[in-house]
C-alpha positions, 0 to 999 in steps of 0.5 A: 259507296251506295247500297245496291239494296236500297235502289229499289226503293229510291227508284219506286214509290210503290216500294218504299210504300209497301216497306212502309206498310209492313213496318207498321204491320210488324210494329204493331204486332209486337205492340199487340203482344206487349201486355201479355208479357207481365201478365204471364211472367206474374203467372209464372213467377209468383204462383208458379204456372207453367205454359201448361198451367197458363193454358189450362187456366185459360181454358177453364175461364172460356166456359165462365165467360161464355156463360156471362155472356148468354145471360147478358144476351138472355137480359136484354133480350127480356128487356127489349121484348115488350111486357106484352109479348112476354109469357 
């Protein structure tokens, strides 16, 4: 007995294609969030974060980097103006 289900792909090509494509999709979806796991069981089990901690952690970082981030661009900036342009 042969699935009814499974004559569609036997049939199109286009079909087992596109199965194709969203398998991969949602492989690499769980792949992507794979690395988040321990870092927020750590969080959870050792220093005793809760999803609310852990977002608030997170966000409290954002301005950090941000800040990092201008005085890496305001770095380069000085770095690439020639010393005669500079004041």
């Amino acid at each position: 007995m042969k699935l009814a289900v499974l004559k569609a792909f036997r049939e199109h090509p286009e079909a087992r294609r596109l199965a194709l494509i969203f398998g991969v999709v949602y492989f690499a979806q769980g792949m992507w969030n794979l690395p988040v796991q321990p870092i927020t069981f750590t969080l959870k089990e050792r220093f005793g974060f809760s999803a609310a901690g852990f977002t608030a952690l997170c966000w409290l970082l954002v301005p950090l980097l941000k800040l990092e981030e201008l005085e890496t661009q305001a770095r380069q900036a000085v770095l690439t103006t020639p010393a005669s342009a500079r004041p």
